[in-house]
Each structure stands twice: as structure tokens, then as C-alpha cells.
C-alpha positions in Angstrom: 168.2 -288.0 -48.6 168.8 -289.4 -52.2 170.5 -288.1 -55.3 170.6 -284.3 -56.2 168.3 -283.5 -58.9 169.6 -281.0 -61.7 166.0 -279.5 -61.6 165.9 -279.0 -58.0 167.7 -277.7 -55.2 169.4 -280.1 -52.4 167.2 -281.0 -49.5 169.2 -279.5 -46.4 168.8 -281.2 -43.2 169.2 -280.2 -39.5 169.5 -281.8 -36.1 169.2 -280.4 -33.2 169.9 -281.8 -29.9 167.2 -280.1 -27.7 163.6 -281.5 -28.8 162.9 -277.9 -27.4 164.6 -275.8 -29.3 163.4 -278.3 -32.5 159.6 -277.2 -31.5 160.8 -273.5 -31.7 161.9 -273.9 -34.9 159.3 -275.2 -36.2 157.1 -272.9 -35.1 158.7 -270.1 -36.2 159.1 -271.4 -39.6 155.6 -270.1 -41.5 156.9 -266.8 -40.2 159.6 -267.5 -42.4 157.3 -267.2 -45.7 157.0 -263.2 -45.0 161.4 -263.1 -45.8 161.1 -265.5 -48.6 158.1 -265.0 -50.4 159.6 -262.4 -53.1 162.7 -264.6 -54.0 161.3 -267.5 -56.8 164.1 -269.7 -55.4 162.7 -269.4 -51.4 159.5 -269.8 -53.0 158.8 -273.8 -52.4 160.7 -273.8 -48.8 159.3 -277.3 -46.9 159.7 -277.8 -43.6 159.1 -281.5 -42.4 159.4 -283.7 -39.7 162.4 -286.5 -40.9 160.6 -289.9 -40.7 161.8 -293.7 -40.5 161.4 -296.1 -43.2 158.2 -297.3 -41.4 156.7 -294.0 -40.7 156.9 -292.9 -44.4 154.9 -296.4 -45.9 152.4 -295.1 -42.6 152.3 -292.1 -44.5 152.3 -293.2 -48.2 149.3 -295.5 -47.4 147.3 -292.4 -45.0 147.6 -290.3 -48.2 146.8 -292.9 -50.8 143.4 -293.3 -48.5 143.0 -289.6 -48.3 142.8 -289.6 -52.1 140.5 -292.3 -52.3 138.5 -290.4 -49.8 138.6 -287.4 -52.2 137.4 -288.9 -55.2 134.6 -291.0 -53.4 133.4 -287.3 -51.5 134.2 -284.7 -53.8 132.1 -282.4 -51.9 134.1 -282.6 -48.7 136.8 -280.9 -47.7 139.3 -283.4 -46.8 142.4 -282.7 -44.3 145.3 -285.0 -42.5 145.8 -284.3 -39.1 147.3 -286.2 -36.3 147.6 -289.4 -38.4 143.9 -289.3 -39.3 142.1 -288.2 -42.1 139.2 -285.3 -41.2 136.6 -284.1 -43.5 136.6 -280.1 -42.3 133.8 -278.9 -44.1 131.9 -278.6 -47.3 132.7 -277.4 -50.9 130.6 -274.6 -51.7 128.8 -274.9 -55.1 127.1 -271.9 -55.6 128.5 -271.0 -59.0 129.5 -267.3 -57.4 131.7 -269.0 -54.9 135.9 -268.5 -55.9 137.8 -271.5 -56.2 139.1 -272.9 -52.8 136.3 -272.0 -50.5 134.7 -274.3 -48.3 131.7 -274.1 -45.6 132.1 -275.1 -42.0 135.9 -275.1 -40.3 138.8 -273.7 -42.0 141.9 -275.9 -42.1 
């Protein structure tokens, strides 16, 4: 999980024998956010799924695309999901529109 940073806090990892109870976990973690939310330390709490060697280049190269994406469709809304990259809508651009909203699906 590499060295410990001075500047950050450990990464902490769990197994779990039951793919089950794994699922359940997971699930339950943006419920999670409602605890931690107050405390600045809980603040940037990351739950992901622990990947192979291969899987993170997979994943390296899907986000390097996404950002290529980005900057070739600014107007889009651009998402990953299930290894693939989805445009999800459009930018608004009405100059009375807040930062961060989009037309069509919300991701």
C-alpha cells in the first residue's frame, strides 16, 4: 500500500472472507458520510475496490481517456461507469445556472 506519508493518514485495508458480507459493506459505506462529516480528519474517507497491478494501468489509461474526453467535449458531462466512459448529460450555460449543474441524467 506504499510508504506513509507525513501529510496524510495511513491507508487501512480490510479483507473479508464472505464476498457477501464485502457487498454489505460497501454499501453501507456513503451512509457512513452522515457520522464523519463534522470531524476534518473523517472528512476525505475513500472507500475502493483493491485492484491488481493490471487492473490499475486498466484504470490509469480509462481515466487518462476520460480526460481527453473532457477537454475535447467540454460541454458534456462526463462519467466512468462499469469500465466505460458515459457522457450523462449537458453543461448548462445559461449564465444564471450555479456551478456543477448539468441537463439530462444526474450521475
Amino acid at each position: 500500500m506504499g510508504p506513509i506519508k507525513e501529510d496524510k493518514s495511513p491507508l487501512v485495508r480490510v479483507d473479508v472472507d464472505c464476498g457477501q458480507l464485502a457487498q454489505i459493506l460497501v454499501r453501507h459505506v456513503p451512509s457512513l458520510k452522515q457520522y464523519i462529516k463534522d470531524d476534518p480528519d473523517l472528512a476525505k474517507v475513500y472507500v475502493r475496490k483493491d485492484m491488481t497491478v493490471e487492473e490499475r494501468s486498466r484504470r490509469r489509461e480509462l481515466l487518462k481517456t476520460l480526460h481527453e474526453q473532457i477537454r475535447e467535449f467540454p460541454d458534456q458531462y462526463w462519467v466512468v461507469r462499469d469500465g466505460k466512459i458515459t457522457s450523462v448529460g449537458k453543461r448548462q450555460v445559461s449564465p444564471d445556472s450555479a456551478p456543477g449543474q448539468y441537463e439530462g441524467n444526474s450521475p
